[in-house]
C-alpha positions as CSV (number, residue, x, y, z in Angstrom):
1,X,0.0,0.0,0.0
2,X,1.5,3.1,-1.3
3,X,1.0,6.4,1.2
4,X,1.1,10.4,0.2
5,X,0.8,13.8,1.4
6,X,-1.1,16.3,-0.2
7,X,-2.9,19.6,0.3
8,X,-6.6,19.5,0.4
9,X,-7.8,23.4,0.7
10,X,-11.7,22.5,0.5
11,X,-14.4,19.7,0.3
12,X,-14.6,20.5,-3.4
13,X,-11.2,19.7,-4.0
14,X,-11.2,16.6,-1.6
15,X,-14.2,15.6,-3.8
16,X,-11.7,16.0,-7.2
17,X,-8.7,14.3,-5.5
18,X,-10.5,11.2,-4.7
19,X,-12.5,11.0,-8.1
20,X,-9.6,11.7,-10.0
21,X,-7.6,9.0,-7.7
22,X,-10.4,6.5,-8.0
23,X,-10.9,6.7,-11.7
24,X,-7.0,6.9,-12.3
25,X,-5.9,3.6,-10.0
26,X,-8.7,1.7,-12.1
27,X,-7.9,3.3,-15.5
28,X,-11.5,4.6,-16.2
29,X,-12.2,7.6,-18.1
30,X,-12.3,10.7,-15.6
31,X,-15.8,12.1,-15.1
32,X,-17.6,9.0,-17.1
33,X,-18.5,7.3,-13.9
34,X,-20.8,8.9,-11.0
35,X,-19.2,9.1,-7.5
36,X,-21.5,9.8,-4.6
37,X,-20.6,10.5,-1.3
38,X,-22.6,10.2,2.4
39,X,-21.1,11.7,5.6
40,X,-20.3,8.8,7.9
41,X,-21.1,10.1,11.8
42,X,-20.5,9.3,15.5
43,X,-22.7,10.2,17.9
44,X,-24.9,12.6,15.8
45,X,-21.3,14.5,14.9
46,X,-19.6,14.0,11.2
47,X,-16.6,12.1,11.4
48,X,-16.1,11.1,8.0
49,X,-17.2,11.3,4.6
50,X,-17.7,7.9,2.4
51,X,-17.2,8.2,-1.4
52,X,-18.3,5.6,-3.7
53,X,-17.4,5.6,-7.7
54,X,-19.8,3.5,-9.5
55,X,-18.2,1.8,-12.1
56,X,-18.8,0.0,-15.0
57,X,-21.0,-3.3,-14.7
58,X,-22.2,-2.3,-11.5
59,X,-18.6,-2.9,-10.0
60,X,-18.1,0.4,-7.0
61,X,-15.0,1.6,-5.8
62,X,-14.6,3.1,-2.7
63,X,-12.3,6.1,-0.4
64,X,-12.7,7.0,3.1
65,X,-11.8,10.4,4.6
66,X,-11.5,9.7,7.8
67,X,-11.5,13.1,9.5
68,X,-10.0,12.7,13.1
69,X,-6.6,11.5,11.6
70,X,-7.4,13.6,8.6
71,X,-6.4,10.9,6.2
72,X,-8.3,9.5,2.9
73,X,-8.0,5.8,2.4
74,X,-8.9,4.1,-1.1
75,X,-10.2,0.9,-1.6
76,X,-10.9,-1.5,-4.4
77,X,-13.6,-3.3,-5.5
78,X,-12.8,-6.3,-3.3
79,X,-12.1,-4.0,-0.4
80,X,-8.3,-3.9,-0.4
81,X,-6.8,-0.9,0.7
82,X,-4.4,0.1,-2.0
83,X,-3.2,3.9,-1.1
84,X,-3.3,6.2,2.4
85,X,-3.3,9.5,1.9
86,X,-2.1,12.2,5.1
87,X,-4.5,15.4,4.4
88,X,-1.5,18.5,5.3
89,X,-4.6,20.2,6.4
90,X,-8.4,20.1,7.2
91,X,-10.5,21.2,3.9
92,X,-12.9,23.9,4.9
93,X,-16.5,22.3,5.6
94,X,-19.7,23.7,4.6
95,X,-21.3,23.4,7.6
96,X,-25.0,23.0,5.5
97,X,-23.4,19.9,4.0
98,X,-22.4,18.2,7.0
């Protein structure tokens, strides 16, 4: 499992780094696919956001943002993690979304 750093500055760009991430680990065309995300929470709060690509023949790849260690974790279609990415900051939330 490979890891990374990167810089993250909102949710909109967290949203492009995973889709862009997803599509490019599995070699699918960029913006062919839909990805759709739900906010994972604990105890009423958001502590994470789950993003799922939905692939072709109904086959869904996943990524984890995982906010109290501010890290993104990708997974395949069989659930193996295959990259961990260290967010060098927090993106700005839009508290409406959340």
């Amino acid at each position: 499992m490979r890891a990374r750093i990167t810089n993250i500055r909102t949710l909109a760009d967290l949203r492009e780094y995973v889709n862009q991430t997803l599509c490019s680990h599995h070699q699918l065309e960029l913006g062919a696919f839909p990805l759709t995300e739900r906010w994972l929470t604990r105890s009423g709060k958001p502590c994470g956001l789950f993003f799922c690509l939905h692939g072709p023949r109904s086959v869904k790849f996943s990524a984890i943002w995982e906010m109290q260690h501010n890290t993104v974790l990708f997974y395949t279609a069989t659930g193996e993690r295959f990259l961990r990415t260290q967010l060098a900051s927090a993106p700005r939330l839009d508290m409406a979304a959340a």
